[in-house]
C-alpha positions as CSV (number, residue, x, y, z in Angstrom):
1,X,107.6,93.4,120.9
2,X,104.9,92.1,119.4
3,X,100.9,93.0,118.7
4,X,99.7,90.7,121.2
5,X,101.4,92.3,124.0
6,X,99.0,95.0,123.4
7,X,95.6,93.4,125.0
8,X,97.6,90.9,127.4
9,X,96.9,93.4,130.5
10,X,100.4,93.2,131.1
11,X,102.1,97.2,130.7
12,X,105.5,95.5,131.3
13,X,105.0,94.5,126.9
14,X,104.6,96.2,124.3
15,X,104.3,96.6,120.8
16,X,106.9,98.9,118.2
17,X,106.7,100.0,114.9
18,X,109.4,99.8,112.8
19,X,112.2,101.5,114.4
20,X,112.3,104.6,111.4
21,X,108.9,105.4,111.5
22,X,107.5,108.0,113.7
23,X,103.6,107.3,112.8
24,X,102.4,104.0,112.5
25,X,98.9,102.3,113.2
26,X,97.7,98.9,115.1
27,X,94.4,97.2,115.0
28,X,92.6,95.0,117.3
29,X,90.4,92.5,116.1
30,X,87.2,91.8,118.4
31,X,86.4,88.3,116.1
32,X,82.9,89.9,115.9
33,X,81.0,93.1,115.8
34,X,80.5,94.8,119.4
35,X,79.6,97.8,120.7
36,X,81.9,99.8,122.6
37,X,81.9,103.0,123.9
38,X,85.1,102.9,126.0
39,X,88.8,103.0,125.5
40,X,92.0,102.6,127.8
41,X,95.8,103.1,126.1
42,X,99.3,103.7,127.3
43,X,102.4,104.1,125.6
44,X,104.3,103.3,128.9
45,X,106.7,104.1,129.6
46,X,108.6,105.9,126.5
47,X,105.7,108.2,125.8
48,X,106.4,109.0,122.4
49,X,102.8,109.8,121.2
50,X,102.4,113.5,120.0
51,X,99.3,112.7,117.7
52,X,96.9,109.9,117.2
53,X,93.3,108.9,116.3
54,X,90.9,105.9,117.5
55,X,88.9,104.5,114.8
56,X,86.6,102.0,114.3
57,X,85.6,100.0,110.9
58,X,82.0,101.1,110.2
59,X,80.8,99.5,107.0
60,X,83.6,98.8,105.2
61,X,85.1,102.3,106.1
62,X,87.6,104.0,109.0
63,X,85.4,106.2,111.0
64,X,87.6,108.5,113.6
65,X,85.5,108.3,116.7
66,X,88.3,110.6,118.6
67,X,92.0,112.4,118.3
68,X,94.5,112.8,120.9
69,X,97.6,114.7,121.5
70,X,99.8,112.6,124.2
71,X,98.8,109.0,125.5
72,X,101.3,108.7,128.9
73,X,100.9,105.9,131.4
74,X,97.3,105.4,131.0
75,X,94.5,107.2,129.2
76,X,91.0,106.4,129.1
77,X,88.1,108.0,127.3
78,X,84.7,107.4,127.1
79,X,82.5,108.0,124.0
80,X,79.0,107.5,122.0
81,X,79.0,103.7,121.2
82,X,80.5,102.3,118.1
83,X,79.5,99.3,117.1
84,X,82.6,97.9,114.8
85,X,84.7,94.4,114.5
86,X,88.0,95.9,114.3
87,X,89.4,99.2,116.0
88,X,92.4,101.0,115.1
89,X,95.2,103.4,117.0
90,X,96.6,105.6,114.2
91,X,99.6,107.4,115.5
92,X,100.0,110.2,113.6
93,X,103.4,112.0,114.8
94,X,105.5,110.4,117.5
95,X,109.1,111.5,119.1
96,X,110.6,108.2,117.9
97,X,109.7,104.9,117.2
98,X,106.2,104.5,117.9
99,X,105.5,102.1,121.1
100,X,102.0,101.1,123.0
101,X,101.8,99.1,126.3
102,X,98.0,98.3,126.0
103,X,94.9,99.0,123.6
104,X,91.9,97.7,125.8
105,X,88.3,98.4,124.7
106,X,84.7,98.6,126.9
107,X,81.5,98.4,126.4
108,X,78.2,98.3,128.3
């Protein structure tokens, strides 16, 4: 279970905090600054997300660009383009361990 397994398209991996926590954050680093405006997640198929934010890294600083209650098998959201390098999933509260299948991001 490792971070990787996040953006490898593959929902069969995944990636775990430690096993105590029950919040937790991952970030995925694009290499470069890009605007994107789209987001797809799933924490498949434990579903143990009760809270979390998507952020982005806006100069120098975590900007929330939304909040969520559940993630499930697949949830996508659209939103007004951030232009950032590095994106974060902040899991806020989960049921157990937090887990998360895939973090993909969209643009134009």
């Amino acid at each position: 279970m490792t971070k990787a397994a996040i953006t490898d398209g593959d929902y069969t991996t995944s990636w775990a905090a430690e096993e105590k926590a029950r919040e937790a954050w991952v970030t995925v680093d694009l290499q470069k600054e890009c605007e994107v405006s789209g987001v797809m997640l799933s924490d498949a198929p434990w579903h143990r997300t009760k809270a979390f934010d998507l952020e982005g890294r806006v100069d120098g600083q975590w900007k929330k660009i939304a909040e969520g209650t559940t993630i499930g098998d697949r949830f996508d959201l659209s939103y007004v383009p951030v232009k950032a390098r590095l994106f974060r999933l902040n899991i806020r509260h989960a049921t157990d361990t937090p887990t998360l299948a895939e973090f993909q991001l969209f643009g134009k």
